[in-house]
N, C-alpha and C positions, 0 to 999 in steps of 0.2 A: 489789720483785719478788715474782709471787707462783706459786707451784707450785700444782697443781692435777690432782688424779685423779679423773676421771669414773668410777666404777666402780658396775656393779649384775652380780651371778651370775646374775641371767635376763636371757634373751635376747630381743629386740624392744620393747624398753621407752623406745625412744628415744635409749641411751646416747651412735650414735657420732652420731648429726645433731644432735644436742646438742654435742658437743666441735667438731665441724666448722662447726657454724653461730654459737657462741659465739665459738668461735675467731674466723672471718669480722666476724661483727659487733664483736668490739672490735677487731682489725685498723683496719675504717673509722674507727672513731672513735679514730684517732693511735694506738693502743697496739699497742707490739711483741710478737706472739706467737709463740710455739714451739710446733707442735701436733705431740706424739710417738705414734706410729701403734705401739701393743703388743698388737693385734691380729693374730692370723697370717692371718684371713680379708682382712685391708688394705682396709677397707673407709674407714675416715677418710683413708687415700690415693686411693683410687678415687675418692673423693665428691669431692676436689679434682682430678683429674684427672691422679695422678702414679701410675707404677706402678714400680715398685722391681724390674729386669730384672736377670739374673745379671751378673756383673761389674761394678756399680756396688753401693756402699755403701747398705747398708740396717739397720732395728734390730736384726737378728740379727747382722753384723757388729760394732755396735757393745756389741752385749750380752758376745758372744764374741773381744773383743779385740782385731777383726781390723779398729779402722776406727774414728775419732773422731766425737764427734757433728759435729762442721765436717766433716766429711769425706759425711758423710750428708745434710747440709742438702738442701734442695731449696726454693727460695723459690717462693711463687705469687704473692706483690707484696710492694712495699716494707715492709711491715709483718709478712708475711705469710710463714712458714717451714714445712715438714712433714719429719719425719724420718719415712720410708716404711717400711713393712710390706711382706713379704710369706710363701707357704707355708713360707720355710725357717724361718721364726720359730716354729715349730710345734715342730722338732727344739732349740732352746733349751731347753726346760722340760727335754727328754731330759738334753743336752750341761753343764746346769751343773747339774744332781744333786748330785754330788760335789764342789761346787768349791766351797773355803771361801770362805767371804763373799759367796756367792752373791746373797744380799739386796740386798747393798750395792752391787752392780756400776752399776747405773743413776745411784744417790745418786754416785756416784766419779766418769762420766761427765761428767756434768751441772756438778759443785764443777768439774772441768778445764776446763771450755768456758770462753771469756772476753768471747763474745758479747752485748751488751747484751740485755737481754727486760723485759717489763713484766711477762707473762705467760706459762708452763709451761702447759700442757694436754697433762695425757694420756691417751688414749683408752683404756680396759682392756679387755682380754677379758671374755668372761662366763662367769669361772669364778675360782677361788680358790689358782691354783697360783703357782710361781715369779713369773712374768711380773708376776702382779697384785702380786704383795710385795713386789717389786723398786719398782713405781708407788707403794706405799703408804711405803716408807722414803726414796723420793726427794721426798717432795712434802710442804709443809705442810697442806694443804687436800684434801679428800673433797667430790666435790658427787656425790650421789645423784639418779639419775634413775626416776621410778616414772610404770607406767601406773597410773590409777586404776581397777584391777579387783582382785577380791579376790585371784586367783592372784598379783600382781603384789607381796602384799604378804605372800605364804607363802617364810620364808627370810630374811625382814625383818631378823628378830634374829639368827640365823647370824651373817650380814654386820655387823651394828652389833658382834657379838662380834668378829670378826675384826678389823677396824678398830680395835676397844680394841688387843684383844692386841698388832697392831703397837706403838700408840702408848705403851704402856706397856713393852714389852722391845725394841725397837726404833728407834723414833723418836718423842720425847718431846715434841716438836712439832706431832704430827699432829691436827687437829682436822676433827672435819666441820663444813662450814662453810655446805651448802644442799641444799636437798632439793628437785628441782622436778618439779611434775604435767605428762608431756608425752601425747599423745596423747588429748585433755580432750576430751569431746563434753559443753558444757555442759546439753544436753536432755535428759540422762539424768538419774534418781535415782542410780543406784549412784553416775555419778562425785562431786555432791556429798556422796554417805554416805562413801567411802572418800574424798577431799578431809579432811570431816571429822574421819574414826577418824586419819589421819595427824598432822595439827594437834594432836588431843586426845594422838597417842602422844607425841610429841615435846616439849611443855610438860610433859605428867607426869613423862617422863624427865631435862628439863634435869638438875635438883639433884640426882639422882645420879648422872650420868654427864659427869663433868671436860670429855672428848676430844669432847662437840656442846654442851656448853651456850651456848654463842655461835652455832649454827646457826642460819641463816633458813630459813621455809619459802617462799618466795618468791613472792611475789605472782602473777607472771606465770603463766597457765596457756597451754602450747602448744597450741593445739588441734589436733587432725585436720584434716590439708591435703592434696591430694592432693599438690598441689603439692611437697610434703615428699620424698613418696615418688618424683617424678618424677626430680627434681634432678639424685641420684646418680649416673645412667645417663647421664648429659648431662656429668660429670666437673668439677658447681659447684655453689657455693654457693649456697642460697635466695636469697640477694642477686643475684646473677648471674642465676640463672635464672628469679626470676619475684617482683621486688623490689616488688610491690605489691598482693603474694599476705597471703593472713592470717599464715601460715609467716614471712613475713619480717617479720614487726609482731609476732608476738611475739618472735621471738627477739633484735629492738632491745630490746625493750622489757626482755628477760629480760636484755642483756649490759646496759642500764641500773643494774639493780638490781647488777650483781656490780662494775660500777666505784662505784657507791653504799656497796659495803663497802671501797673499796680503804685508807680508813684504818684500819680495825678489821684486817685480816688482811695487808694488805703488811708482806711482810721482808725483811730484806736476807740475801743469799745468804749462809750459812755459809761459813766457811774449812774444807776438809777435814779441818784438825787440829784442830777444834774436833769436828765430826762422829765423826772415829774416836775422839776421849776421850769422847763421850757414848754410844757404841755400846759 
């Protein structure tokens, strides 16, 4: 099994149609996913077509004790599950402030679930508070999503720092494990220059940074689709909506490469009491 946090602190960079369409595409190809919506804009639930109304279980119940992840499920096919978002997820970050162990609520979650999964995906906000730290101590795996423009890569390091920090007082397991270029217009220079400066940061950095030296930069580049952008509003996936678009050739092609590592990074689910002796 493998857990997985899609997480970048800027915003429009591809993050959630990347978890929702990664998600989708290993779906088809037999593998059971869980795609968890920690987003309070609930936009990796909107993109599948599920919206998380008062009086049904959602991630802010499940955050705030009020509601199991089986309780929350929401399947969109046989393969295919979304625990939904929506704006109360917003008052989360307020409501476990104070609450010890606050980190760990998600990791607890998840250890109690008994539900089979090949694969965890979870969609983050794009910011660095509670929510995100909760994804980052639940999951073995970080995949990074960057557009290829220079803004995109201002904040870079913040984030690579915070992702240590976890992984070092936190969760001792966490590694980033792929970095992918989405929103690519190959006719450009810049996207090849920043392509490049990424490549060139990430081999310099292996050897001294434990928590990505296993990281791929991943072949696949997403390109600009309009198609991409349409989908969401139609409440499907690339695949659904226009499966012979460029959008849905790369994102095969990108779920390709991540079952491509599933020997290098599949784990088997911790036992809880393993989890709180290492916390």
């Amino acid at each position: 099994m493998r857990s997985i946090a899609v997480i970048n602190q800027k915003g429009g960079v591809g993050k959630t149609t990347s978890s929702v369409n990664i998600a989708s595409a290993l779906a088809a190809q037999g593998r059971r996913v869980c795609l968890l919506d920690l987003d309070p804009q609930a936009h990796a639930s909107l993109h599948l077509g599920i919206t998380a109304v008062d009086g049904e279980a959602s991630m802010y119940e499940v955050l705030c004790g009020e509601a199991t992840i089986a309780q929350a499920r929401c399947w969109v096919n046989e393969n295919l599950c979304v625990i939904p978002a929506n704006l109360d997820l917003a008052a989360a970050e307020l409501e476990l402030a104070s609450e010890v162990g606050r980190e760990m609520i998600l990791r607890d979650k998840l250890d109690a679930d008994d539900e089979p999964f090949d694969y965890f995906i979870l969609d983050c906000p794009p910011s660095l508070g509670v929510l995100t730290v909760n994804a980052l101590v639940a999951v073995n795996e970080v995949f990074l999503p960057l557009q290829p423009h220079f803004l995109a890569l201002h904040g870079l390091s913040k984030l690579l720092r915070t992702i240590e920090v976890v992984s070092r007082r936190l969760n001792s397991d966490l590694r980033l494990s792929g970095v992918m270029l989405c929103m690519y217009d190959s006719n450009t220079r810049l996207a090849a220059e920043v392509s490049t400066d990424i490549d060139e940061f990430f081999e310099a950095s292996k050897g001294a940074r434990e928590f990505y030296r296993s990281a791929k930069f991943f072949d696949t580049r997403v390109r600009r689709n309009v198609r991409l952008a349409e989908a969401p509003s139609f409440g499907k996936s690339i695949f659904e909506y226009a499966a012979d678009s460029n959008g849905a050739a790369d994102y095969r092609a990108l779920a390709d490469e991540v079952i491509a590592q599933e020997n290098t990074f599949a784990r088997q689910p911790q036992q809880p009491e393993a989890h709180r002796a290492a916390a």
